[in-house]
C-alpha positions as CSV (number, residue, x, y, z in Angstrom):
1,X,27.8,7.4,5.2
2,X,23.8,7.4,4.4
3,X,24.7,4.6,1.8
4,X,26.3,2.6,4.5
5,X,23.1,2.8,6.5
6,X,20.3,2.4,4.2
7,X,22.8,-1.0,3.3
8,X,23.0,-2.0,6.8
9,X,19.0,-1.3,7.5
10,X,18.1,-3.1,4.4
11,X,20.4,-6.3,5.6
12,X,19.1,-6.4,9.0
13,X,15.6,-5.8,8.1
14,X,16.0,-8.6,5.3
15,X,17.5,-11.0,7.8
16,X,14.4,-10.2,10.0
17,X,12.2,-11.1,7.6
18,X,14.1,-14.0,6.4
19,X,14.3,-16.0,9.8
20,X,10.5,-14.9,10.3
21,X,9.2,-15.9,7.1
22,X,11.2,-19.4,7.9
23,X,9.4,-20.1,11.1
24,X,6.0,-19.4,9.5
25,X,6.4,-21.6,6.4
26,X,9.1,-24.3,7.3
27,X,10.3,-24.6,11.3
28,X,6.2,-24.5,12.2
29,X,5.3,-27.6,9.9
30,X,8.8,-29.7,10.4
31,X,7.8,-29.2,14.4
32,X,4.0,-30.1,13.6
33,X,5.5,-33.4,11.8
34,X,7.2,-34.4,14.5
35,X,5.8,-37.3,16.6
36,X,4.0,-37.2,20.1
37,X,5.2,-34.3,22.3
38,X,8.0,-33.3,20.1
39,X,6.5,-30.7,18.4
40,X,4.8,-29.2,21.1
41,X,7.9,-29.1,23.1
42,X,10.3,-27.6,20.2
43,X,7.5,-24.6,19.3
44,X,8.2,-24.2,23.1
45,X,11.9,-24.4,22.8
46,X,11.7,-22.2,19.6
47,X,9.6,-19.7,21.9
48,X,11.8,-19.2,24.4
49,X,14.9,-18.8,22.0
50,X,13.4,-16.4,19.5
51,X,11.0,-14.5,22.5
52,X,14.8,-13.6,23.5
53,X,16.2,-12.2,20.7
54,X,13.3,-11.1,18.3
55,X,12.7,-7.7,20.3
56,X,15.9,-6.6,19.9
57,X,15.9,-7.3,16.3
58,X,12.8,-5.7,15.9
59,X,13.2,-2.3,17.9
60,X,16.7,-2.4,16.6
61,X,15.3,-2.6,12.7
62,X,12.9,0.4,13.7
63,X,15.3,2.5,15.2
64,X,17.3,1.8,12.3
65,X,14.7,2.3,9.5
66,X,13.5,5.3,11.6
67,X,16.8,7.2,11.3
68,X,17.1,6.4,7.1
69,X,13.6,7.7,7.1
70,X,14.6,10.9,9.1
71,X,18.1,11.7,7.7
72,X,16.7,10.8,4.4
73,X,13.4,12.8,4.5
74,X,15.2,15.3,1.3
75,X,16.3,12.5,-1.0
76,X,14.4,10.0,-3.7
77,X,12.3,7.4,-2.1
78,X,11.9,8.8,1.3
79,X,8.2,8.4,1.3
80,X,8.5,4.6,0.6
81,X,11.0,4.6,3.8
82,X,8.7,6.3,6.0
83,X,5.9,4.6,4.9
84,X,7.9,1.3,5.9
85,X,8.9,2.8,8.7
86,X,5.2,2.8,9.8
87,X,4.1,-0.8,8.7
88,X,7.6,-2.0,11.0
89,X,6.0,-0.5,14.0
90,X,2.4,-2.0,13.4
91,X,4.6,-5.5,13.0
92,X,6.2,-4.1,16.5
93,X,2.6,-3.6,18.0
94,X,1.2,-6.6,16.6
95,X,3.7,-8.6,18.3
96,X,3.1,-7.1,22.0
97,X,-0.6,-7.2,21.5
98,X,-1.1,-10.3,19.5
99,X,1.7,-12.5,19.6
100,X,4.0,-11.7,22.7
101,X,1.4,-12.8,25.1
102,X,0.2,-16.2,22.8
103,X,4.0,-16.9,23.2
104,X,4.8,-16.1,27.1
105,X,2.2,-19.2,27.4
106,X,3.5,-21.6,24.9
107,X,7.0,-21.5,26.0
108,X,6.3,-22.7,29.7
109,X,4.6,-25.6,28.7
110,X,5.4,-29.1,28.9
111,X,3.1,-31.7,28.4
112,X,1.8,-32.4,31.8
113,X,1.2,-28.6,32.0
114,X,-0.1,-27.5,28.8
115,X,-3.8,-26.3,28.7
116,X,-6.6,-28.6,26.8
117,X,-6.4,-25.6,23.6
118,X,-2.8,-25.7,23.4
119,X,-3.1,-26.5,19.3
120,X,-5.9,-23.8,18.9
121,X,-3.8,-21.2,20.8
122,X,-0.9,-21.8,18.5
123,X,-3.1,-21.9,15.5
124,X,-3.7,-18.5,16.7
125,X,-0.2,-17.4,17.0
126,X,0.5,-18.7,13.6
127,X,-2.3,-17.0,12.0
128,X,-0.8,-13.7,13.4
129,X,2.6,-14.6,12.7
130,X,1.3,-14.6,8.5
131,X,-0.3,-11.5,9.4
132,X,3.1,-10.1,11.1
133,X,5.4,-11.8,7.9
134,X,3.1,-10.1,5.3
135,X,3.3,-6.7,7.1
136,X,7.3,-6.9,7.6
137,X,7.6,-8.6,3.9
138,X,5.4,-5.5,2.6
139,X,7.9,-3.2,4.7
140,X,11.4,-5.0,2.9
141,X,9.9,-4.4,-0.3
142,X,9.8,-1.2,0.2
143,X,13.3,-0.4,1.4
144,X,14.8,-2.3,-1.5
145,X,12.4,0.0,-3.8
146,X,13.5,3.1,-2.3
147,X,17.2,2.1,-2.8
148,X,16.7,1.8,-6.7
């Protein structure tokens, strides 16, 4: 049973950090690419999908992570778990401090409504986002350590 979930916490967490490692390095530049208003309008889209769904995935990584760490605290590799478990919940509170509000912005606007610093407030959001993806990359290192 504690193999099952220290698979199924590394598989979510690694799907995590997939999908946000592909928004930082290849979604964000094919939407800056695109011509005129398309790009503002799909970081916009993208915004409103993933500000959906990426909370759940996150809490639901942490609570998952959390438990290996706890039900694992006797057995090899624990400390690299909990210490994961720690660098998942800055990523959590980086993203309701830093990136959360950045994003309930960007995905209302249009553009007839977006603000005159629309680019410098999503190069702001992207520079957090590497912050975020180096922090939840650091964390998936470290579960797939403590497994071996």
């Amino acid at each position: 049973m504690f193999s099952t979930l220290e698979v199924v916490t590394t598989v979510v967490v690694g799907l995590m950090v997939g999908v946000e490692f592909s928004v930082a390095f290849i979604m964000n530049r094919m939407l800056d690419a695109l011509p005129e208003d398309s790009g503002q309008l799909g970081h916009a889209h993208g915004g409103r999908m993933l500000g959906a769904l990426m909370p759940f995935w996150y809490i639901g990584s942490l609570v998952l992570i959390a438990i290996w760490a706890v039900a694992g605290w006797h057995r090899d590799g624990a400390g690299l778990v909990a210490t994961a478990t720690g660098l998942l919940m800055l990523s959590v509170v980086m993203s309701i401090l830093l990136l959360v509000p950045i994003n309930n912005r960007n995905r209302t606007w249009t553009p007839e409504n977006r603000p005159a610093d629309w680019k410098e407030q999503l190069s702001r959001w992207n520079r957090y986002h590497y912050l975020r993806v180096a922090v939840i990359v650091a964390a998936f290192t470290l579960l797939v350590t403590a497994l071996v």
